[in-house]
C-alpha positions as CSV (number, residue, x, y, z in Angstrom):
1,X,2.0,-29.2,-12.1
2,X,3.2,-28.9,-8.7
3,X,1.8,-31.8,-6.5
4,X,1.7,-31.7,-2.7
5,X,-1.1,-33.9,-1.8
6,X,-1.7,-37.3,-3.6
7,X,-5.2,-39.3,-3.2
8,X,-4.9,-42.8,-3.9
9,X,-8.1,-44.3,-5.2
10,X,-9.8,-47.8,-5.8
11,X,-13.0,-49.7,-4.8
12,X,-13.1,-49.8,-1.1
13,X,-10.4,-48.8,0.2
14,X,-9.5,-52.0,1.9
15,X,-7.1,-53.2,-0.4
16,X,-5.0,-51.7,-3.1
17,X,-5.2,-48.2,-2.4
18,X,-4.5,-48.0,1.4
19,X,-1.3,-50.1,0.3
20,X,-0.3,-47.8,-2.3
21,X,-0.5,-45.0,0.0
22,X,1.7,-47.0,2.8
23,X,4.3,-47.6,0.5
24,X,4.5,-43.9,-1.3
25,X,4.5,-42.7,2.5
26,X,7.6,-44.9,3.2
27,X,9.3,-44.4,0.0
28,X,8.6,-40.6,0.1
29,X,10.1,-40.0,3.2
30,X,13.1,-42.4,2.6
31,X,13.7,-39.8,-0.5
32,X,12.7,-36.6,1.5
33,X,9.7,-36.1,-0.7
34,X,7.3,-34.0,0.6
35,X,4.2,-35.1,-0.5
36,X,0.9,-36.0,1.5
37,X,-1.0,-38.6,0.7
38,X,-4.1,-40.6,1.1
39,X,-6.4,-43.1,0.0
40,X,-10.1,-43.5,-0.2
41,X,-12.4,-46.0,-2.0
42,X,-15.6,-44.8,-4.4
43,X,-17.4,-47.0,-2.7
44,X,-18.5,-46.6,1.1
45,X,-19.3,-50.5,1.6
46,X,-16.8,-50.8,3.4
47,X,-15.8,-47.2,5.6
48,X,-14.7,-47.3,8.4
49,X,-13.4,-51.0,8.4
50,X,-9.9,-51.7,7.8
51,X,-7.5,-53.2,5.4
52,X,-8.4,-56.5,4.0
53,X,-6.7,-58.6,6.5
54,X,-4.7,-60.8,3.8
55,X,-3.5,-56.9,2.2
56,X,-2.6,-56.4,6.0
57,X,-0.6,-59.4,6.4
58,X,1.2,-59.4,2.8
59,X,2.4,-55.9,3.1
60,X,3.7,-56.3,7.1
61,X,5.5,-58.8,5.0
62,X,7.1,-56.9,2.9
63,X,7.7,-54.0,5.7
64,X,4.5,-51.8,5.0
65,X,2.1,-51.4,7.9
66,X,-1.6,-50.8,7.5
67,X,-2.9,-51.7,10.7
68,X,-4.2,-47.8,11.4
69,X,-5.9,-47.7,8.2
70,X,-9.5,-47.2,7.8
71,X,-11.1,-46.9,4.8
72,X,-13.5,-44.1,3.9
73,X,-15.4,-43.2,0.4
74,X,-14.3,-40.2,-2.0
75,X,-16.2,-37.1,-1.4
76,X,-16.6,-33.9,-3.6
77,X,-14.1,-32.2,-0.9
78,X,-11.5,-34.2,-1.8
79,X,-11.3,-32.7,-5.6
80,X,-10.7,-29.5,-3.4
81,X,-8.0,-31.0,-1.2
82,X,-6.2,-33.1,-3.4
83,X,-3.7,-32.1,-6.6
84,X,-3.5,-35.5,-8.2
85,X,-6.0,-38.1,-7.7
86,X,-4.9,-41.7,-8.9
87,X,-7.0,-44.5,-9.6
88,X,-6.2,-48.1,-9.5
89,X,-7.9,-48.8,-12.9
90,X,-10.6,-47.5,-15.3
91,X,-13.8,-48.5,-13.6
92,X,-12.7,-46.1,-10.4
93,X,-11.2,-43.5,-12.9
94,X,-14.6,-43.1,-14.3
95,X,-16.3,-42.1,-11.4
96,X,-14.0,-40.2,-10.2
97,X,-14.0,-37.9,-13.8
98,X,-17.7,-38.5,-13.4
99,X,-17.6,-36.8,-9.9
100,X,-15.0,-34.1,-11.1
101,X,-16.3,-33.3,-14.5
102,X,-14.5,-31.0,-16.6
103,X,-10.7,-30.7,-14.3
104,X,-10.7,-34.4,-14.5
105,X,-8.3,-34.3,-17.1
106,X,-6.1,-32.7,-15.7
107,X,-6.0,-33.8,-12.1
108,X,-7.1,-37.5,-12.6
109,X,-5.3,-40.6,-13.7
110,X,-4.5,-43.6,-13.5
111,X,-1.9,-44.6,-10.9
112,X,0.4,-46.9,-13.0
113,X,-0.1,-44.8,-16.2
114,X,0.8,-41.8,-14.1
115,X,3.7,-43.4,-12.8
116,X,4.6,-44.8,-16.3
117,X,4.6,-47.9,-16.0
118,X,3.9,-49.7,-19.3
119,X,0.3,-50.9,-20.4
120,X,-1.1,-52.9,-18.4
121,X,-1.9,-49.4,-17.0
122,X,-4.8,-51.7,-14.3
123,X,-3.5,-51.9,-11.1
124,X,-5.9,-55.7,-10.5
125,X,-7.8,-56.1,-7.6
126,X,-6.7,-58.4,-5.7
127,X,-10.1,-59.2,-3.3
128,X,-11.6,-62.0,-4.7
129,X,-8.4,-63.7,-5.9
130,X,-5.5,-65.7,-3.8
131,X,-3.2,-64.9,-1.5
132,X,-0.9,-64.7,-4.3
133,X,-2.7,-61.6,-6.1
134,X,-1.9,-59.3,-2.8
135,X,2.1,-60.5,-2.7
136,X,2.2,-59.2,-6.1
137,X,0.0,-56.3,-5.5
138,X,3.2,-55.3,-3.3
139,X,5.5,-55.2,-6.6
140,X,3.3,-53.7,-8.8
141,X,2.8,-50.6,-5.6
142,X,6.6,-51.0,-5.2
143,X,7.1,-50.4,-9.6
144,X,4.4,-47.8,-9.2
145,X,5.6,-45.3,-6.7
146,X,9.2,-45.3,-8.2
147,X,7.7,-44.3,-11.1
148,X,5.8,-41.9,-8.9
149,X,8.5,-40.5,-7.3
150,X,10.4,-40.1,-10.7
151,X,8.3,-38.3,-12.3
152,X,7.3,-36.1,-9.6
153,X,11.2,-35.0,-9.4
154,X,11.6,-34.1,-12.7
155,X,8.3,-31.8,-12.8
């Protein structure tokens, strides 16, 4: 499958999505990928706001800026607009094939499965956790998009 436009998807869109999107847009264009991508959350709770401010602050850290972010819910369009959609676990990759229906299959995954990572294939959620679970949010989007980006070279 040829992929030019990547949707990164999770709850809200405040926390590990819009990071996982900030550090494949980095890491693409450090490679020369050319690949768009995106985030949004499948819920709307929270559109419009941005990143979680402790996401914000661990991943300016760690050289990834999300201080333009805004997060915004996943709409029937984007199944149009988007060749891969990745979710950050199950409970998101379930609405989303919910939403899709029968092209789920092929166009919907999960992020670290995708990227071949082993099981664990949940990317957790670091919201209601400590500081900690956003610092290593950061590695696992860092293991993530290398796997990403190898396997979206060899296709």
């Amino acid at each position: 499958m040829t992929v030019h436009r990547i949707l990164f998807v999770c709850m809200g869109n405040i926390c590990r999505s819009p990071l996982v999107e900030a550090v494949a847009r980095k890491r693409f264009a450090e490679v020369g990928l050319k690949v768009e991508v995106a985030s949004c959350g499948t819920g709307g709770w929270h559109a419009g706001e941005q990143a979680d401010p402790r996401m914000r602050a661990a991943a300016a850290g760690a050289g990834y800026e999300l201080g333009g972010h805004r997060a915004r819910q996943l709409m029937l369009e984007d199944f149009d607009r988007y060749d891969l959609l990745l979710a950050m676990d199950s409970d998101n990759l379930r609405e989303m094939r919910r939403m899709m229906g029968a092209d789920a299959a092929r166009r919907a995954s999960l992020f670290l499965e995708w990227a071949g990572l082993a099981p664990p294939h949940e990317f957790p959620d670091p919201y209601y956790g400590e500081l900690t679970g956003f610092v290593q949010s950061i590695v696992l989007a860092e293991q993530g998009v290398r796997g990403l980006i190898e396997r979206l070279r060899a296709d």
